[in-house]
MISE-24606 format. One record per atom (N, C-alpha, C, O): residue in one letter; x, y negated, z. Coordinates in steps of 0.2 Angstrom, whole numbers, plus 5000, padded with zeros to 4 digits. Example, Ala and Ser with C-alpha at 12.3 -4.5 7.8 and 13.67 -1.06 7.14 Angstrom:
// MISE-24606
A506650285039/A506250225039/A506650165039/A507150175042/S506450115035/S506850055036/S506450005039/S506749945040/
***
This chain:
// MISE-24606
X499649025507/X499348975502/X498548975504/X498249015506/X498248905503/X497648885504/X497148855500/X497348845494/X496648825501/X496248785495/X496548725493/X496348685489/X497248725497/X497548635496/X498048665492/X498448625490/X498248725489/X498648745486/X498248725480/X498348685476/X497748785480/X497348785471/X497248705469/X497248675464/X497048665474/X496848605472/X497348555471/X497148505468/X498148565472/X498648575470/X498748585461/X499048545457/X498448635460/X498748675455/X498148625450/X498348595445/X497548615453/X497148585447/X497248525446/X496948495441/X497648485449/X497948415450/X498648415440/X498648375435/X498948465442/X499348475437/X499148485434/X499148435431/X498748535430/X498348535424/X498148465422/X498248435417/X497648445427/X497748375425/X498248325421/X498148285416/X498748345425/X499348295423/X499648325417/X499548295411/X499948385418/X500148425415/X499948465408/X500348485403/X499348475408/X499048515403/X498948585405/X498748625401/X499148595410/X499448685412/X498848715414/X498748725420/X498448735410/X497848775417/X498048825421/X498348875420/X497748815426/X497648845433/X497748905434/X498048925439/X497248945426/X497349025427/X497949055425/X498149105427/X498248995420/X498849025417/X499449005423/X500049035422/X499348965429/X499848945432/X499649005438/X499948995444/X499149035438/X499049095445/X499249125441/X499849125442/X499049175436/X499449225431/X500049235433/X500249295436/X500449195432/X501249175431/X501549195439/X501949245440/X501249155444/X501249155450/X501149255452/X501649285455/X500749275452/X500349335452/X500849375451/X500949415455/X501249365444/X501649425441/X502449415447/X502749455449/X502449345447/X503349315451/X503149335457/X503649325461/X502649365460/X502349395469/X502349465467/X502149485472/X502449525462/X502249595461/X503149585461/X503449635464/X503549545460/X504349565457/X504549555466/X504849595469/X504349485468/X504649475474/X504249545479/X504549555484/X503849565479/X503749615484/X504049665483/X504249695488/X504149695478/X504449745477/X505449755480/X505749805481/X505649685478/X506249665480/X506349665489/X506849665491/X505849655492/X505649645498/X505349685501/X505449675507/X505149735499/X504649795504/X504549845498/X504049885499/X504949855494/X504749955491/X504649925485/X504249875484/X504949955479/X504749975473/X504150025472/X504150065468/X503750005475/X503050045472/X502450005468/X502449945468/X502150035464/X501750015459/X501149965463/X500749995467/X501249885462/X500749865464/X500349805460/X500549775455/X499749785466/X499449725459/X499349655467/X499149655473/X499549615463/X499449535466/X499049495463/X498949475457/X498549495471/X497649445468/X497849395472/X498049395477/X497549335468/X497549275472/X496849235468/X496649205463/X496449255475/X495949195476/X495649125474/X495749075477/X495249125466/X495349065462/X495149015466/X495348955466/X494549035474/X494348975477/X494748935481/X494848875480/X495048995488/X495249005492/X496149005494/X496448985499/X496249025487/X496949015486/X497149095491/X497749105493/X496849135493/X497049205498/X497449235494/X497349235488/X498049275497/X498449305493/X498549375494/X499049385497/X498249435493/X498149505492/X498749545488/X498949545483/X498849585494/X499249645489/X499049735488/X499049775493/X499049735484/X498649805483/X499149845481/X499449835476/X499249905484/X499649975480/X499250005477/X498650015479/X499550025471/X499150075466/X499450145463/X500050145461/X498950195464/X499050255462/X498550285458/X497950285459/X498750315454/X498550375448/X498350425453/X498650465456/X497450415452/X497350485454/X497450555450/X497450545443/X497650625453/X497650645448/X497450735454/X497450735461/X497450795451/X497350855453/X497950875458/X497750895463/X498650855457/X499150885461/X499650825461/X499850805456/X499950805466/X500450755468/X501050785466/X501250835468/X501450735462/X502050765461/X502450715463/X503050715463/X502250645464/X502550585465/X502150545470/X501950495468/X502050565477/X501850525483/X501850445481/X501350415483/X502350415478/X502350335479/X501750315473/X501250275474/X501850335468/X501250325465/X500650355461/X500350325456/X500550425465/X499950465465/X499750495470/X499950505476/X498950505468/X498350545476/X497950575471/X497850555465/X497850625476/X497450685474/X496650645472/X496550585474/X496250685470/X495350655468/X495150655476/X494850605479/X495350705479/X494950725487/X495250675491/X494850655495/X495850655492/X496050605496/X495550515494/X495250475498/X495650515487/X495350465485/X494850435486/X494650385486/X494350515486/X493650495486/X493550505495/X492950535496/X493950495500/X493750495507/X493750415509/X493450395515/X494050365505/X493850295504/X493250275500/X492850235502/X493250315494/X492650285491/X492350345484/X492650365479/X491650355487/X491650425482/X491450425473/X491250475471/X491450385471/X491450375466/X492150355460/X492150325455/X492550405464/X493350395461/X493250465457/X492950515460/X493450475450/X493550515445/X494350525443/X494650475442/X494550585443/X495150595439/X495450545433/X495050535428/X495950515434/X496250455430/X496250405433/X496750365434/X495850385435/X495450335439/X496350285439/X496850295436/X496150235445/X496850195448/X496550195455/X495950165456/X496950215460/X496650205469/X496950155469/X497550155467/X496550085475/X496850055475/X496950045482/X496450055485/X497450025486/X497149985496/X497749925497/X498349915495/X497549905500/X497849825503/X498249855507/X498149885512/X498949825504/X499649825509/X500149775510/X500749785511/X499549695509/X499849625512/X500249635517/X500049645522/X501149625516/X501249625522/X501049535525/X500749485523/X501349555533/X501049485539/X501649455535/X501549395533/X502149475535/X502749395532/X502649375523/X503049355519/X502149385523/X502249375514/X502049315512/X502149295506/X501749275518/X501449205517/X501949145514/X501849105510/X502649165518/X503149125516/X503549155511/X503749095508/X503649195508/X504049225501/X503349175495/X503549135491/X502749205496/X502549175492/X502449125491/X502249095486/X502549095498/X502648995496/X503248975491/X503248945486/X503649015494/X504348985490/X504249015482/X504248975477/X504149075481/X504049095473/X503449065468/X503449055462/X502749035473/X502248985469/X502848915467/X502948895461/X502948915473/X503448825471/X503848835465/X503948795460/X504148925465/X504748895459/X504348905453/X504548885448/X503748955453/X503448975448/X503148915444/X503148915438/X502948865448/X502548795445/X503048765444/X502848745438/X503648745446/X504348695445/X504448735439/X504248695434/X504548795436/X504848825431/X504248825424/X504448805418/X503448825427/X503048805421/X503148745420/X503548725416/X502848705425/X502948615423/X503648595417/X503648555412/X504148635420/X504748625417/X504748635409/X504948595404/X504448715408/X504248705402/X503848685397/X503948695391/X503248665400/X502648635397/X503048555396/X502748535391/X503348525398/X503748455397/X504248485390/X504548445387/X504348545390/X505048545386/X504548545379/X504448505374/X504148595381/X503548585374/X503248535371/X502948515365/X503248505375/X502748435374/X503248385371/X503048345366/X503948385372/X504448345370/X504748375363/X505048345360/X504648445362/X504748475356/X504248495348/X504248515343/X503848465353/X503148455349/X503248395346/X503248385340/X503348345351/X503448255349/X504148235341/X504148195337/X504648315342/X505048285340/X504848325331/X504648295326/X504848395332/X504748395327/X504348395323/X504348435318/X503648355325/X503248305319/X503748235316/X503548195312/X504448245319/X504748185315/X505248205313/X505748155312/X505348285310/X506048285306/X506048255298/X505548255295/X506448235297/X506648175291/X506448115294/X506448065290/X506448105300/X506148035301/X506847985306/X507248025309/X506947925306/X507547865310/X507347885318/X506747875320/X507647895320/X507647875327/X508247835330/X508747845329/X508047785336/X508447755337/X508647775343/X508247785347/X509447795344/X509447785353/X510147775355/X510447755350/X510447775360/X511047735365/X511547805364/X511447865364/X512247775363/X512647835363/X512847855369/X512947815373/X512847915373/X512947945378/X513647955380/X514047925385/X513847995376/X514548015378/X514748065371/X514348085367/X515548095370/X515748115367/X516148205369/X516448205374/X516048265366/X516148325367/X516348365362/X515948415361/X516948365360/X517248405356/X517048395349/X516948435344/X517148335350/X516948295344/X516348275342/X516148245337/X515748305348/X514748285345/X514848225349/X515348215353/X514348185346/X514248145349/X513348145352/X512948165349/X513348125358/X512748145362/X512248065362/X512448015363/X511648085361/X511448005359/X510748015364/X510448065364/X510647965368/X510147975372/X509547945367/X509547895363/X509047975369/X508447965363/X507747945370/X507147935367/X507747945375/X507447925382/X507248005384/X507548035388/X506748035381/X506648105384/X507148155384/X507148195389/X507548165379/X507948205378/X508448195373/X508348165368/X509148215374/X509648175370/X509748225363/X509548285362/X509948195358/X510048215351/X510848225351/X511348195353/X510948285345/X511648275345/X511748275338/X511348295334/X512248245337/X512648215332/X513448245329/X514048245331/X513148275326/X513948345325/X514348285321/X514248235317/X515148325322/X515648315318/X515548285309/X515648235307/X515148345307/X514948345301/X514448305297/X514448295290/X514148265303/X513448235302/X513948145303/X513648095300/X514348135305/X514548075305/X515148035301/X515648055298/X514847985302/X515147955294/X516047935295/X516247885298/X516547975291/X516947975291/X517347885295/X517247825292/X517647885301/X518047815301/X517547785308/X517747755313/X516847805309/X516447775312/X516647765320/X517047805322/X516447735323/X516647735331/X516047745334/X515647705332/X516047795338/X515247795342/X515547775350/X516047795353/X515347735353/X515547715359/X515047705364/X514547685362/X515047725371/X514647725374/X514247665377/X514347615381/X513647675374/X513347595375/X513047565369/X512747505368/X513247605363/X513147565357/X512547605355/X512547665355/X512047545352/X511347585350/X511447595344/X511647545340/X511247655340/X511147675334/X510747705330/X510547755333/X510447705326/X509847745321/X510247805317/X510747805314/X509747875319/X510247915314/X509547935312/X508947905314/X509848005308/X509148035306/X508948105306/X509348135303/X508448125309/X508148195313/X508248245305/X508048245299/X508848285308/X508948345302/X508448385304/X508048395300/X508348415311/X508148455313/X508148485319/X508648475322/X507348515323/X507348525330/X507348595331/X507148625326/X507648615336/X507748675334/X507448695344/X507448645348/X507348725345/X506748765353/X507348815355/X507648865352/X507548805361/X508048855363/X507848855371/X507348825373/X508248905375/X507948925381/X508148855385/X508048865391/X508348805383/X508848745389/X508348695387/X508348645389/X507748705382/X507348645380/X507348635370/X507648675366/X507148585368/X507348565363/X507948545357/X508148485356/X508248585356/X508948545353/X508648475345/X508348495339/X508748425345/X508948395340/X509348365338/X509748335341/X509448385331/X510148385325/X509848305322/X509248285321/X510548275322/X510248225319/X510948215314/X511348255314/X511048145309/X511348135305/X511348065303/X510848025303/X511948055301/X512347975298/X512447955292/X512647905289/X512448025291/X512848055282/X512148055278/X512148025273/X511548085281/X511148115276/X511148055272/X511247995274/X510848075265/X510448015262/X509647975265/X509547925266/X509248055267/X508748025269/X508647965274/X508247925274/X509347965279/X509547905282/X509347805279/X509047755280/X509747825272/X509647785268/X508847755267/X508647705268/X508747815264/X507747805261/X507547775268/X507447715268/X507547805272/X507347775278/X507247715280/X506747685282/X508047685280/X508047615282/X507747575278/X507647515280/X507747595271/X507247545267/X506547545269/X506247485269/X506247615269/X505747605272/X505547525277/X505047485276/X505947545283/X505847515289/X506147445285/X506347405290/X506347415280/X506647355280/X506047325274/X505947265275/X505747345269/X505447355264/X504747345262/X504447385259/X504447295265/X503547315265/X503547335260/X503447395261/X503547315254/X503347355248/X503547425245/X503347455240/X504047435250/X503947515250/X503547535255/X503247595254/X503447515261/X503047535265/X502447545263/X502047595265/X502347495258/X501347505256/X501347535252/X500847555250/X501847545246/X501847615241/X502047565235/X502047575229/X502147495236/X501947455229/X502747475227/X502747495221/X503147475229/X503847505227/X504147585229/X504247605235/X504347615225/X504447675226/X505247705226/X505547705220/X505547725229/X506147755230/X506047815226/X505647865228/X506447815219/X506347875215/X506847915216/X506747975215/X507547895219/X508247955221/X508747905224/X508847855221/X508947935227/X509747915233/X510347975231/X510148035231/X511047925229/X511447975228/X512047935235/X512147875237/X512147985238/X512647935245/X513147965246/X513148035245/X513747925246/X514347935247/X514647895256/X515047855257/X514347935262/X514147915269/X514847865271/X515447895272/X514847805272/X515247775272/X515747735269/X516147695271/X515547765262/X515847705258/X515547675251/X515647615248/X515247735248/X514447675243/X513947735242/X513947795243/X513347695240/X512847715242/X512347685234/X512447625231/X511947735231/X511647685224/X510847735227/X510647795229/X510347665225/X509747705227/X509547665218/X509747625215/X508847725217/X508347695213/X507847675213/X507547725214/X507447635213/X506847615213/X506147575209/X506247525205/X505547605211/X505347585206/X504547555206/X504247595209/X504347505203/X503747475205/X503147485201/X503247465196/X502547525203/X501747515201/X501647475199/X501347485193/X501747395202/X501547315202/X502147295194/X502747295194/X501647285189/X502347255184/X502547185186/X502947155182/X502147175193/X502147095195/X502747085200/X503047025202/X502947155202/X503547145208/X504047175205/X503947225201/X504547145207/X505247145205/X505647215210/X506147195215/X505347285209/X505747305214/X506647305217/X506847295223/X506747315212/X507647275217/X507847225218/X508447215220/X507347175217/X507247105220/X506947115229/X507147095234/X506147165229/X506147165235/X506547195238/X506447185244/X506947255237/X507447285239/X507947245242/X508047255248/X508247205239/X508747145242/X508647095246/X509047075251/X507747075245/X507547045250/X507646945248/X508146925245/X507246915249/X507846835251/X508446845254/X508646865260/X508946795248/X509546775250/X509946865253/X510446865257/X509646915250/X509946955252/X509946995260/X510447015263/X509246975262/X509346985271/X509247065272/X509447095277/X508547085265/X508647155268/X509147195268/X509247225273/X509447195262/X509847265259/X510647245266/X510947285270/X510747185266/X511147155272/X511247205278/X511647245279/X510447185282/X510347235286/X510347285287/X510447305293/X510247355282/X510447405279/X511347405282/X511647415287/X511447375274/X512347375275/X512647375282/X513147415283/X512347325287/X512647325294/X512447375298/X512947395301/X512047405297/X511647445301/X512247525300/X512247575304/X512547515293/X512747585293/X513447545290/X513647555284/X513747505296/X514447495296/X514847455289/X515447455290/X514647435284/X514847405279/X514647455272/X514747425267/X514347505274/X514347545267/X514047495261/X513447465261/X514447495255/X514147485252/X513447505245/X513547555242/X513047465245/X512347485243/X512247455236/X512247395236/X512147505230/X511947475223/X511247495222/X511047545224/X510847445221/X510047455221/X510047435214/X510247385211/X509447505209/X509347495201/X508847535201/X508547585204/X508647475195/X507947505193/X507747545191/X507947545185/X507547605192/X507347695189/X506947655182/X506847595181/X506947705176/X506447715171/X506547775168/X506947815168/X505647765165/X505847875166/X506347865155/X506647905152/X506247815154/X506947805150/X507747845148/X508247815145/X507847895151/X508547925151/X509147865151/X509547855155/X509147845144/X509647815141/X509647755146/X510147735148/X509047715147/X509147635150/X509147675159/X509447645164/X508847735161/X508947755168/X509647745169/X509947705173/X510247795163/X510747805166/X511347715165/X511847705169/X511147695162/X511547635161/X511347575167/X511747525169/X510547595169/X510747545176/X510847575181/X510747555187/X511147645181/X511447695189/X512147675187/X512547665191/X512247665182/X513047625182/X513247575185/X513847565188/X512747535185/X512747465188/X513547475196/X513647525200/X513847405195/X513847355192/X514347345185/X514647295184/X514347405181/X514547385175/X514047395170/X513547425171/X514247355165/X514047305159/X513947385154/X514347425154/X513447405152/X513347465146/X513347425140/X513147365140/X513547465136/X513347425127/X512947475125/X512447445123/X513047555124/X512547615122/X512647685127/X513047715129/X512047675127/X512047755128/X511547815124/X510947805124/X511947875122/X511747915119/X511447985123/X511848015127/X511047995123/X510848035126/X510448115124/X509948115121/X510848175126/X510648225122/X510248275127/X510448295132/X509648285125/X508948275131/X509248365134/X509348375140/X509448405127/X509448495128/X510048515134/X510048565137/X510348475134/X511048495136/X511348435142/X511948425144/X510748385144/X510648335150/X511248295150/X511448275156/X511748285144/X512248255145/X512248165142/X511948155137/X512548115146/X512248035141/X512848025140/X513348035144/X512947995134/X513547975133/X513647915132/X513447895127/X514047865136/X514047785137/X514547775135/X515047805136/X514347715130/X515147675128/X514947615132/X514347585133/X515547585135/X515747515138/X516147475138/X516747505138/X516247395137/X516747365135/X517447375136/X517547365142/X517847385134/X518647405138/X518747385146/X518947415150/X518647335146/X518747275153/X518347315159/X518447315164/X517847335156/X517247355160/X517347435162/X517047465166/X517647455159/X517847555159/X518147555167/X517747585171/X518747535170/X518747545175/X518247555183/X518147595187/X517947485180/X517147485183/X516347525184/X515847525187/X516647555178/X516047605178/X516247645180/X515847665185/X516947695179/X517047735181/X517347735189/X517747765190/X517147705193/X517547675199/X518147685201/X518647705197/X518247675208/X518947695211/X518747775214/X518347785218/X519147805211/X519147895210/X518847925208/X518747985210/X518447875204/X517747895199/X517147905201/X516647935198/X517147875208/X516547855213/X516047825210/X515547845212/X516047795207/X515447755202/X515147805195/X514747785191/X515247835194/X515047865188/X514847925193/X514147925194/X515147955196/X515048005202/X514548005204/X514248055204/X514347945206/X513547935211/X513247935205/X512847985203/X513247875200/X512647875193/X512547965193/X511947975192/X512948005193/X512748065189/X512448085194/X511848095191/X512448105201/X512148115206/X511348075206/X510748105206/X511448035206/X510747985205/X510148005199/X509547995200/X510748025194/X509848025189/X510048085187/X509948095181/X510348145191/X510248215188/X510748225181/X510648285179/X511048195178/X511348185171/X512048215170/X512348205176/X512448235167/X513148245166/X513248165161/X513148155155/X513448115165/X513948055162/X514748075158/X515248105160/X514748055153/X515448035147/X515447955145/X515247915141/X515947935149/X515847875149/X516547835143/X517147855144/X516447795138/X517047795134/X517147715135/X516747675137/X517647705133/X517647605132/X517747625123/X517847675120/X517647555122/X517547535113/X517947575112/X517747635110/X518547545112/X519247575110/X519347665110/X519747685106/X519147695114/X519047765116/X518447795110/X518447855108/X518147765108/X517447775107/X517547845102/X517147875099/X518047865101/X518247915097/X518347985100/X518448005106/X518248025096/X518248095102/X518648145104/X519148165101/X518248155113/X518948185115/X519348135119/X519848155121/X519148075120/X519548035124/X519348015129/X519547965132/X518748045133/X518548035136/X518148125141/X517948175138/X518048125150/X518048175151/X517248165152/X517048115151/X516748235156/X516148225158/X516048205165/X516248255168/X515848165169/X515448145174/X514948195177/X514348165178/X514948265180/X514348295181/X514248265187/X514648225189/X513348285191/X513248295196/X513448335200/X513448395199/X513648305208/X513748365212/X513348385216/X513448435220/
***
């Protein structure tokens, strides 16, 4: 190695971030394993020349009063016939570069910097990711393995478990999709990222990105209750008593909440207005059924709705999906009664799950 080597080496830093000392360090130690593996397991130290890039190898030995181990001890008296200012304990050192070592350590500098480079890139892409867990990312479906589905994200691909995908969905190769960063996790092959279809926070997200008024804080996303693939109830709520938030939620003509919908295969979306009101919060988390009352007993977080008879099926939804998410939504155990019912005991409770 030579000065075109080290200048080499500051080139990368440049590009790379790597400093030079950290990438001779590295180098230094992968030349003490490869000589040993080459010419004698004896205790030694490898210098490389910050200017010149010169490549030096020194054995070292423990002086000491009586040699019990020739390979890595010398007496004080042998020591100090090189240089006399050597003391008991001391470390004797002398240069035993072999003539072929120029080539071994060409090859082990190249793998040693291929090997940094490699991980200073793995870092820097795990760095990027997770400053963005909870956050959409969009990318191209790659291929399918054992059920994950692998999503190219440009730097590095994200996976998409079994678990995280929305029952019925088709991931196909070629098809671009938004999921949402569960989680990065740093593993020896690079960065692993978890992503998700199912999460709620998916939801919140895409409002964000569809919503200026939530973007700029005037509309507030107060809770999402998601049922991944087949209904979905958010609530939200506005600072402005001048904006209509589940009006800007829906959008004109209904374009935002649409694009949502599409975006995550048809799911359907009930968007209601929060109030820190118990009784009028839990009657618009029912939506889209009609409330007449609700009672609400603050100790024991349970609300009890009566609704029109016609209207009971609908609150209650298809397999009680609609009460299910209300109760999930505002934190409440729901008892929901039609007129006729309004008697007790004719009716069960609705918790959260």
């Amino acid at each position: 190695m030579n000065m075109d080597f080290i200048e080499a080496l500051k080139e990368i830093e440049k590009e790379k971030g790597i400093e030079v000392d950290v990438l001779l360090e590295a180098i230094e130690a992968a030349l003490i394993s490869a000589y040993k593996k080459n010419f004698g397991s004896q205790n030694v130290r490898v210098s490389i020349d910050r200017v010149t890039g010169e490549i030096k190898v020194y054995a070292r030995k423990s002086i000491v009063e009586e040699v019990v181990d020739p390979k890595s001890e010398i007496t004080l008296e042998d020591a100090r016939k090189a240089h006399p200012n050597y003391d008991l304990g001391d470390i004797y050192e002398t240069e035993v570069t072999p003539r072929e070592f120029g080539r071994i350590a060409a090859q082990t500098a190249k793998q040693v910097v291929v090997q940094r480079i490699r991980e200073a890139e793995r870092n820097i892409i795990y760095d990027e990711f997770v400053s963005r867990e909870d956050d959409i990312v969009t990318g191209i479906v790659q291929r399918q393995e054992l059920g994950n589905v692998y999503i190219d994200l440009g730097k590095v691909e994200a996976l998409l478990a079994p678990t995280e995908q929305i029952n019925g969905e088709q991931y196909n190769y070629g098809d671009r999709i938004k999921a949402y960063i569960v989680e990065v996790k740093k593993t020896t092959k690079g960065p692993q990222i978890l992503v998700s279809r199912t999460h709620p926070g998916l939801l919140k997200r895409l409002f964000e990105l569809e919503v200026p008024e939530i973007f700029d804080g005037t509309v507030e996303i107060k809770s999402v209750a998601r049922e991944a693939g087949a209904r979905s109830k958010i609530a939200v709520y506005s600072k402005d008593e001048n904006v209509d938030p589940v009006g800007a939620c829906v959008g004109p003509k209904g374009i935002r909440v649409q694009t949502i919908v599409n975006e995550l295969k048809g799911e359907k979306i009930d968007i209601v207005k929060w109030s820190k009101d118990p009784a009028e919060y839990v009657s618009n988390a029912l939506s889209p059924a009609k409330v007449i009352s609700v009672d609400v007993n603050e100790e024991q977080k349970i609300a009890r709705v009566i609704v029109p008879d016609y209207q009971l099926s609908l609150a209650i939804g298809k397999e009680g999906q609609n009460a299910r998410l209300a109760a999930k939504l505002t934190g409440w155990k729901i008892d929901i009664k039609s007129e006729s019912q309004a008697g007790p005991g004719n009716a069960g409770v609705v918790e959260e799950e």
